[in-house]
PDB file as gemmi writes it, atoms N, CA and C in Angstrom:
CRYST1    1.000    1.000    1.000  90.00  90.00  90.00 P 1                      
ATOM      1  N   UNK A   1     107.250  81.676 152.415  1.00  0.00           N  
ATOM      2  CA  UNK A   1     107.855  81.557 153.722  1.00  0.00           C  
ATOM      3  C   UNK A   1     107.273  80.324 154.419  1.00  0.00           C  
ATOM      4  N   UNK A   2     108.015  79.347 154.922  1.00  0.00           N  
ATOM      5  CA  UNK A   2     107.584  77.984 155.694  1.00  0.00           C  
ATOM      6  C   UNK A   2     107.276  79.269 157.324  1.00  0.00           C  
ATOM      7  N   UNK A   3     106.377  77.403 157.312  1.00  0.00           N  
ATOM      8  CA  UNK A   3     106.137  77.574 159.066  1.00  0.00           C  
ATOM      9  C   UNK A   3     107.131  77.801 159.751  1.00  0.00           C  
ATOM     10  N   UNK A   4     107.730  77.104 159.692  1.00  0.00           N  
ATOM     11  CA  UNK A   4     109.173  77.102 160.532  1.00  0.00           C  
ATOM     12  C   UNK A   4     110.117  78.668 160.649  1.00  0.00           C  
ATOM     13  N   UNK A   5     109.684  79.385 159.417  1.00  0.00           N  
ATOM     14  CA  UNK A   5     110.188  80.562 159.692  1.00  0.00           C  
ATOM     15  C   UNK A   5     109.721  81.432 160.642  1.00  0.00           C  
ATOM     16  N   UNK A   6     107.995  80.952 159.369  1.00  0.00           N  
ATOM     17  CA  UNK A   6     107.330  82.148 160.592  1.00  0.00           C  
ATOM     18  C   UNK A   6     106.919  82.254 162.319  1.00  0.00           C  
ATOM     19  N   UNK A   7     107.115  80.703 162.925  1.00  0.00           N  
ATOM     20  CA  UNK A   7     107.406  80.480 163.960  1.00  0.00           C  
ATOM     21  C   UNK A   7     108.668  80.679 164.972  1.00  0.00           C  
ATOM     22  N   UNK A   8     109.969  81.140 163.885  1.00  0.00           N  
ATOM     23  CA  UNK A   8     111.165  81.747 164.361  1.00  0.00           C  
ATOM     24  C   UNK A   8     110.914  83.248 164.673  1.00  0.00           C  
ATOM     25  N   UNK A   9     110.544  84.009 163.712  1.00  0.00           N  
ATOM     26  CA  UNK A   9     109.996  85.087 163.597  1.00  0.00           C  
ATOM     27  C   UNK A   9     109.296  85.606 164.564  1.00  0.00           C  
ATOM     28  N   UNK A  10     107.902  84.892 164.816  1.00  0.00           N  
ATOM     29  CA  UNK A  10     107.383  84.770 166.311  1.00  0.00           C  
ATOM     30  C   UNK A  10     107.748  85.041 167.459  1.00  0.00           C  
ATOM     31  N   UNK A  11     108.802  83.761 167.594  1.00  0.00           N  
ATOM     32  CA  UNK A  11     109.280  83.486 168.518  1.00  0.00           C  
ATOM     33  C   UNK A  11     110.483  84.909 169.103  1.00  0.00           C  
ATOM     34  N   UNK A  12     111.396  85.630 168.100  1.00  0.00           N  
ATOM     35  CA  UNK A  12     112.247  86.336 168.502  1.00  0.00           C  
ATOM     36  C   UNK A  12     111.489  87.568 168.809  1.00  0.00           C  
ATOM     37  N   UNK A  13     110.728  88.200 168.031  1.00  0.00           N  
ATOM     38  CA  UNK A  13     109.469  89.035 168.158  1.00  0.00           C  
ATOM     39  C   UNK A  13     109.250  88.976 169.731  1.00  0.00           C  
ATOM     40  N   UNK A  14     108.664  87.857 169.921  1.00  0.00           N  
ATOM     41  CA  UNK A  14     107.888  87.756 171.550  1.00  0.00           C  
ATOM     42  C   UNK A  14     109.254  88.039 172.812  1.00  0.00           C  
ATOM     43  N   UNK A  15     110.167  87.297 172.406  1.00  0.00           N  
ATOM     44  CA  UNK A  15     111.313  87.536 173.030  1.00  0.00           C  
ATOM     45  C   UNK A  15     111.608  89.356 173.415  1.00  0.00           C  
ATOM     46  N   UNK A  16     111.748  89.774 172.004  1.00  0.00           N  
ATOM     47  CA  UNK A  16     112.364  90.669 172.364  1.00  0.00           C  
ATOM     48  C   UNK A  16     111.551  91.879 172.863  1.00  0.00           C  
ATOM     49  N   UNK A  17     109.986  91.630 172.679  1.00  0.00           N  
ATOM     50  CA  UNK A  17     109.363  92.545 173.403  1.00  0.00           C  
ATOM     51  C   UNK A  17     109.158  92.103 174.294  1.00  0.00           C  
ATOM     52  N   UNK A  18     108.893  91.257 175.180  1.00  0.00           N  
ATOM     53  CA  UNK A  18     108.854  90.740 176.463  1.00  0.00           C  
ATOM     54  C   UNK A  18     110.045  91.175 177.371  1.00  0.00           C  
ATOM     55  N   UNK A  19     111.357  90.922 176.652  1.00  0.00           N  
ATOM     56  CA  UNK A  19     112.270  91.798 177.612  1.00  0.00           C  
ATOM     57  C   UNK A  19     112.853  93.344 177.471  1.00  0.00           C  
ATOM     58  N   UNK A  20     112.210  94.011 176.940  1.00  0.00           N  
ATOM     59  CA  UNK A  20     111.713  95.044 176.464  1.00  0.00           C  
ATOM     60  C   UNK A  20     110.566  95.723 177.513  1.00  0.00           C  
ATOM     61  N   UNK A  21     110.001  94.652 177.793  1.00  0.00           N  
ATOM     62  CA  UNK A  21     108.446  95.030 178.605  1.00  0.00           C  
ATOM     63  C   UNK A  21     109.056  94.918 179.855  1.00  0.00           C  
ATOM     64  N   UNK A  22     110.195  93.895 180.406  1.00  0.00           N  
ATOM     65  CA  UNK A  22     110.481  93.430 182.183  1.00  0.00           C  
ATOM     66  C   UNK A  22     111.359  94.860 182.062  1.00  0.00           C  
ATOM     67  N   UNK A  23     111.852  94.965 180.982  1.00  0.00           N  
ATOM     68  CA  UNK A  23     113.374  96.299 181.450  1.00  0.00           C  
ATOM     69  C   UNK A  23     112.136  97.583 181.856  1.00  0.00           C  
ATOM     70  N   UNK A  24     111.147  97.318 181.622  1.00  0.00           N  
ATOM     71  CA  UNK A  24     110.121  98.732 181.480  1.00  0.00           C  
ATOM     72  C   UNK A  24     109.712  98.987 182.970  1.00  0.00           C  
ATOM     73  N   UNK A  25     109.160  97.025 183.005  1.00  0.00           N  
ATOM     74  CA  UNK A  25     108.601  97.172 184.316  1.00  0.00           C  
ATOM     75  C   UNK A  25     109.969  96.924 185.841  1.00  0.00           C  
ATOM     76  N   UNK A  26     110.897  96.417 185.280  1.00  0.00           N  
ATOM     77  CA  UNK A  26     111.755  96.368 186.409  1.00  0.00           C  
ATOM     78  C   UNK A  26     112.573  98.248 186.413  1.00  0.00           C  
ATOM     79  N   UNK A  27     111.571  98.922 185.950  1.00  0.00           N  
ATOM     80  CA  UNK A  27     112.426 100.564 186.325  1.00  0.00           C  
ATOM     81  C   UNK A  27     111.222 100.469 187.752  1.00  0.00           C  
ATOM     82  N   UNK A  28     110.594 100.101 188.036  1.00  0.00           N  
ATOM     83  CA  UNK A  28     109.565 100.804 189.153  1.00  0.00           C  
ATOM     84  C   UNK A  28     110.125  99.840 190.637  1.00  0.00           C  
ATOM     85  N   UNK A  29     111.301  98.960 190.574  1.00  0.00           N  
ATOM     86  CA  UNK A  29     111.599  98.650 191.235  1.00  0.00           C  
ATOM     87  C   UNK A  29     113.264  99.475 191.815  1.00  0.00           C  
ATOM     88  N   UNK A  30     113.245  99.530 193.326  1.00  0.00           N  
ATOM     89  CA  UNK A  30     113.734 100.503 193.853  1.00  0.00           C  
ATOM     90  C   UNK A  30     115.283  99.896 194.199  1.00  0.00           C  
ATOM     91  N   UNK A  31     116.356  99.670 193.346  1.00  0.00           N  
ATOM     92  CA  UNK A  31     117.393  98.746 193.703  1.00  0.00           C  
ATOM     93  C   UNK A  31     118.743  99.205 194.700  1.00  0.00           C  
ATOM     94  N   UNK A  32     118.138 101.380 194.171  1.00  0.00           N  
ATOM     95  CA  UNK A  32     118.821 101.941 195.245  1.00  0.00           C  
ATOM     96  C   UNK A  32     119.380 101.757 196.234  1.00  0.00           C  
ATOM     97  N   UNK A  33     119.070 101.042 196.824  1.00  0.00           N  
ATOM     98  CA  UNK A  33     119.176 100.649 198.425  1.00  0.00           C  
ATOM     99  C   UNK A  33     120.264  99.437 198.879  1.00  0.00           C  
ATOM    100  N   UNK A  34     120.260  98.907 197.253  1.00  0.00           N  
ATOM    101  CA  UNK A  34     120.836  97.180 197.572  1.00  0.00           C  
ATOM    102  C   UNK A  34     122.509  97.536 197.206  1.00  0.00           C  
ATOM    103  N   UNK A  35     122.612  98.952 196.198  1.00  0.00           N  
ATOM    104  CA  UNK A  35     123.602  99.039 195.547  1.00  0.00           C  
ATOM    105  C   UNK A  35     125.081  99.372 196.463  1.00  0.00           C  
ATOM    106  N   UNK A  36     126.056  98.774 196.638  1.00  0.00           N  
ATOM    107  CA  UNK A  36     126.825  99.376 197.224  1.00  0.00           C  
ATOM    108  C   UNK A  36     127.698 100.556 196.210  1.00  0.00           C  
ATOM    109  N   UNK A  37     128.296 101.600 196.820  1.00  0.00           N  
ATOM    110  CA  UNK A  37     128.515 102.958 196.326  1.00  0.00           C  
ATOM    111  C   UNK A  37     129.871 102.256 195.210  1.00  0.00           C  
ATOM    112  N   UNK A  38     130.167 102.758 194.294  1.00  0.00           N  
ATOM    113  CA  UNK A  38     131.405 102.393 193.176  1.00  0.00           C  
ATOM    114  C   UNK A  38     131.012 101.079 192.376  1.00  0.00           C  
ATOM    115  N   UNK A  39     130.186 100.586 192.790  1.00  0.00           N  
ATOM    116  CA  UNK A  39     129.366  99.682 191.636  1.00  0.00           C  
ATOM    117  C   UNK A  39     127.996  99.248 190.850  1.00  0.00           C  
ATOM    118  N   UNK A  40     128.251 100.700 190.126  1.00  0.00           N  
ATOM    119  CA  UNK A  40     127.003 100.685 189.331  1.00  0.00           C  
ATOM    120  C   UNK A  40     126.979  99.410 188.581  1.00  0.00           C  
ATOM    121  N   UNK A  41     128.411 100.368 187.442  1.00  0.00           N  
ATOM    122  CA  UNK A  41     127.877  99.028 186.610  1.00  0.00           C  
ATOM    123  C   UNK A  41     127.583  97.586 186.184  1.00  0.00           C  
ATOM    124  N   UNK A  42     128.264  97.522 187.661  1.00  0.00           N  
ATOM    125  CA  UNK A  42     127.899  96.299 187.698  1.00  0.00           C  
ATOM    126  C   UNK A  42     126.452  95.506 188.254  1.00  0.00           C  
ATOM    127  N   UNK A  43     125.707  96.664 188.841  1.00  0.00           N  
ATOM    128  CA  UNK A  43     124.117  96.972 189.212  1.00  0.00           C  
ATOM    129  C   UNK A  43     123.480  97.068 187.792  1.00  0.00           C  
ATOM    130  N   UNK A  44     123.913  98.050 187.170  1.00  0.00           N  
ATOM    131  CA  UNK A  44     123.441  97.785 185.666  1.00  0.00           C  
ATOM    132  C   UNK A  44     123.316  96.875 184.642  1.00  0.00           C  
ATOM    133  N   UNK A  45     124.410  96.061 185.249  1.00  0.00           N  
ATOM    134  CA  UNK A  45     124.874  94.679 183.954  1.00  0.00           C  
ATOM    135  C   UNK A  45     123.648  93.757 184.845  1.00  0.00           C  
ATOM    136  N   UNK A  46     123.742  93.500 186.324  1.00  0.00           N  
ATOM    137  CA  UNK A  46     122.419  92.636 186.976  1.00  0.00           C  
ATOM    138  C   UNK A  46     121.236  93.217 186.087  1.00  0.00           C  
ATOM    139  N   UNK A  47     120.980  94.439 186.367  1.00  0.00           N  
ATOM    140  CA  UNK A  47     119.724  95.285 185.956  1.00  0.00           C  
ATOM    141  C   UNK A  47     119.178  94.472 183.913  1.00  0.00           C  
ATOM    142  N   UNK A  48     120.465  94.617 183.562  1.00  0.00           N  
ATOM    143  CA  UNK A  48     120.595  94.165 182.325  1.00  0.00           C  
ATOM    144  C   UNK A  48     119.886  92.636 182.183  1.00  0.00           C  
ATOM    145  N   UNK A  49     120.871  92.339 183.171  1.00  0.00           N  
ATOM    146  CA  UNK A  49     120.354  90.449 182.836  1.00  0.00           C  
ATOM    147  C   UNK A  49     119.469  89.861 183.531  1.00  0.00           C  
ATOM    148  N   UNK A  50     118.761  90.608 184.205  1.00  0.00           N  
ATOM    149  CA  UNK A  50     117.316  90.418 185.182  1.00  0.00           C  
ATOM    150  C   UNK A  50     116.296  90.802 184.165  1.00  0.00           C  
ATOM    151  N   UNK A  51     115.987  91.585 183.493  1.00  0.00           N  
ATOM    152  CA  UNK A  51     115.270  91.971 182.461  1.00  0.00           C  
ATOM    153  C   UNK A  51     115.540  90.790 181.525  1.00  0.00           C  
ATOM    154  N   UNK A  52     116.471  90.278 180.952  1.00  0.00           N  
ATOM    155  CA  UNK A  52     116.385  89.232 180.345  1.00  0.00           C  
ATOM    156  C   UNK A  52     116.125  87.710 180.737  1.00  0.00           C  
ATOM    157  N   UNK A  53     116.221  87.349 181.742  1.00  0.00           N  
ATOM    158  CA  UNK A  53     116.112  86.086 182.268  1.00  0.00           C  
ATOM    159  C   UNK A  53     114.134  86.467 182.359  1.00  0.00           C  
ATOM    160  N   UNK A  54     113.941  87.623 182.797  1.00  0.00           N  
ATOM    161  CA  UNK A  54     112.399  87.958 182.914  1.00  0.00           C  
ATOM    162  C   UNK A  54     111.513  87.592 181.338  1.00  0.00           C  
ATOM    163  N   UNK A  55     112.400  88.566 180.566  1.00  0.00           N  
ATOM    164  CA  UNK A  55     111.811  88.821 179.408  1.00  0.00           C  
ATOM    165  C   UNK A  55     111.532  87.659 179.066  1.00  0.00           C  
ATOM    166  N   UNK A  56     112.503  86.428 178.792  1.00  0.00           N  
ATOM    167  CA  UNK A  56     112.774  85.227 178.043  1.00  0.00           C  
ATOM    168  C   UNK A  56     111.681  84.271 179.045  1.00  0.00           C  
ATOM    169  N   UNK A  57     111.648  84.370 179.832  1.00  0.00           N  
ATOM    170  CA  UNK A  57     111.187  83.096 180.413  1.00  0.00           C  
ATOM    171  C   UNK A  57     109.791  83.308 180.562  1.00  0.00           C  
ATOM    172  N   UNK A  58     109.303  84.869 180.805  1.00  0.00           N  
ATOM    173  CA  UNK A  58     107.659  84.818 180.182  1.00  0.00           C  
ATOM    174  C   UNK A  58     107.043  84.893 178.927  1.00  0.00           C  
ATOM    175  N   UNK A  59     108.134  84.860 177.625  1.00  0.00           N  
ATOM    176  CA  UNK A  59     107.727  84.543 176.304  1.00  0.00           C  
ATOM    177  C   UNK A  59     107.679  83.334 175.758  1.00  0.00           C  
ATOM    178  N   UNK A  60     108.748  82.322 176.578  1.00  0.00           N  
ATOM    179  CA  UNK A  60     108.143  81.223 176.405  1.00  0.00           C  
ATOM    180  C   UNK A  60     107.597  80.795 176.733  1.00  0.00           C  
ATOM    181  N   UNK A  61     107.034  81.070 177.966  1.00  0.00           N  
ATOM    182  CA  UNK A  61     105.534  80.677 178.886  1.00  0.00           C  
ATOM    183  C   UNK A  61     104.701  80.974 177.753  1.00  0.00           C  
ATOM    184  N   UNK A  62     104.456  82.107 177.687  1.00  0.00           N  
ATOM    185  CA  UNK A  62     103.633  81.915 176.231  1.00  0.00           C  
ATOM    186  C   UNK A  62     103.813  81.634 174.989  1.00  0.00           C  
ATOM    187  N   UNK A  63     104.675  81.599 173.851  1.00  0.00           N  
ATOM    188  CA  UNK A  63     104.946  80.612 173.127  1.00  0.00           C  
ATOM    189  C   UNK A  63     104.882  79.293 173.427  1.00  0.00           C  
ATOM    190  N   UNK A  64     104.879  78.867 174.718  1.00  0.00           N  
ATOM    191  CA  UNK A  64     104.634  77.336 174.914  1.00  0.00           C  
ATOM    192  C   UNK A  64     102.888  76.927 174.837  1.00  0.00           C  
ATOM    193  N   UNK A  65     102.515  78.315 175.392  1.00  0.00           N  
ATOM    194  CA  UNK A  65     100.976  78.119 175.949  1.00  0.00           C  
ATOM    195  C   UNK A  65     100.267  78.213 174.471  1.00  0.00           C  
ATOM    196  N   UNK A  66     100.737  78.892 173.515  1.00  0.00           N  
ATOM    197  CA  UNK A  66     100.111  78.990 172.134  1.00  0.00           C  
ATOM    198  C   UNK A  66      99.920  77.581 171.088  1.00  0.00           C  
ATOM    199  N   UNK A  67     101.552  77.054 171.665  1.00  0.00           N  
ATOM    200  CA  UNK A  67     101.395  75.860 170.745  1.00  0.00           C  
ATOM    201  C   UNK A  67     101.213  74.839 171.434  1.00  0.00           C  
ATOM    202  N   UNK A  68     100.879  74.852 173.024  1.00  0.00           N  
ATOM    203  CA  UNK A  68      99.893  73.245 173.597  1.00  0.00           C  
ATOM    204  C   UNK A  68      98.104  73.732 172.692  1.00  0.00           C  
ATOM    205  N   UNK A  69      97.882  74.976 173.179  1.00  0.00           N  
ATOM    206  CA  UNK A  69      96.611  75.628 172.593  1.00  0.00           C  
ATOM    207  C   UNK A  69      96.149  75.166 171.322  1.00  0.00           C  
ATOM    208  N   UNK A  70      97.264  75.090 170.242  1.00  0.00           N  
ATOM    209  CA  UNK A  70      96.736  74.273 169.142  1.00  0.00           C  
ATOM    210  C   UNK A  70      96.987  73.230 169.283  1.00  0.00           C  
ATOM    211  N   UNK A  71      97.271  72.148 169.952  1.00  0.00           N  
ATOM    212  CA  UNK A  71      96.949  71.375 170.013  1.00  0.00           C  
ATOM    213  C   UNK A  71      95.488  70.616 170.887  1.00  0.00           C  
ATOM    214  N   UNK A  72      94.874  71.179 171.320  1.00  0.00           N  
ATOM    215  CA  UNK A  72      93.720  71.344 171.889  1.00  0.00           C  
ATOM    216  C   UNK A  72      92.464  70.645 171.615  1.00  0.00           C  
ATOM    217  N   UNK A  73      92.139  70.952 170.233  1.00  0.00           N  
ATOM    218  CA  UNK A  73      91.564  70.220 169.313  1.00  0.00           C  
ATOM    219  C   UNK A  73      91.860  68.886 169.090  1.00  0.00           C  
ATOM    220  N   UNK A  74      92.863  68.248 169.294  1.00  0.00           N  
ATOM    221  CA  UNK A  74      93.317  66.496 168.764  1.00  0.00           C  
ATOM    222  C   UNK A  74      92.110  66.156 170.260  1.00  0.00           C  
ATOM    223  N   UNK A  75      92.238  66.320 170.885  1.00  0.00           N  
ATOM    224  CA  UNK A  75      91.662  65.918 172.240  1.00  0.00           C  
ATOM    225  C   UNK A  75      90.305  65.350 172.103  1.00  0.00           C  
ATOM    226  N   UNK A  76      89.452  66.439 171.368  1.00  0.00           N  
ATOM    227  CA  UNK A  76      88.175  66.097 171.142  1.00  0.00           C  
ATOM    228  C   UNK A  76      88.060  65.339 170.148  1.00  0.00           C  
ATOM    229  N   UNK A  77      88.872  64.749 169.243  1.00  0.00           N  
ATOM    230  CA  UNK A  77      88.631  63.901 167.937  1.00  0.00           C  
ATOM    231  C   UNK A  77      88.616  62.380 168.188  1.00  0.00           C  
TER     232      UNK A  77                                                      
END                                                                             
């Protein structure tokens, strides 16, 4: 298996538990209130794609932070 895989691999991995983790943590938020009555699902489909814009954008925060990290080392040489 190349790098390149196993850095795909990684990468969807982190993805998909990261938005996995916002859908977890965006249940403790209270949206009740914002919803007007006859449109859930469309509260749900937000609910949906708020968890993902979350998920995605703090896995590549870290996938980014892993691979400046190895690069770290050129610095001191």
């Amino acid at each position: 298996m190349s790098i390149f895989g196993v850095q795909s691999l990684l990468g969807v991995i982190s993805h998909i538990l990261f938005i996995m983790l916002s859908f977890w943590a965006l249940r403790a938020v209270r949206f009740d209130n914002w919803i007007n009555k006859g449109q859930v699902r469309q509260a749900q489909v937000l609910y949906i794609f708020l968890s993902i814009v979350i998920g995605y954008t703090v896995s590549s925060f870290f996938l980014e932070f892993i691979n400046l990290s190895k690069s770290l080392p050129y610095l001191l040489k």
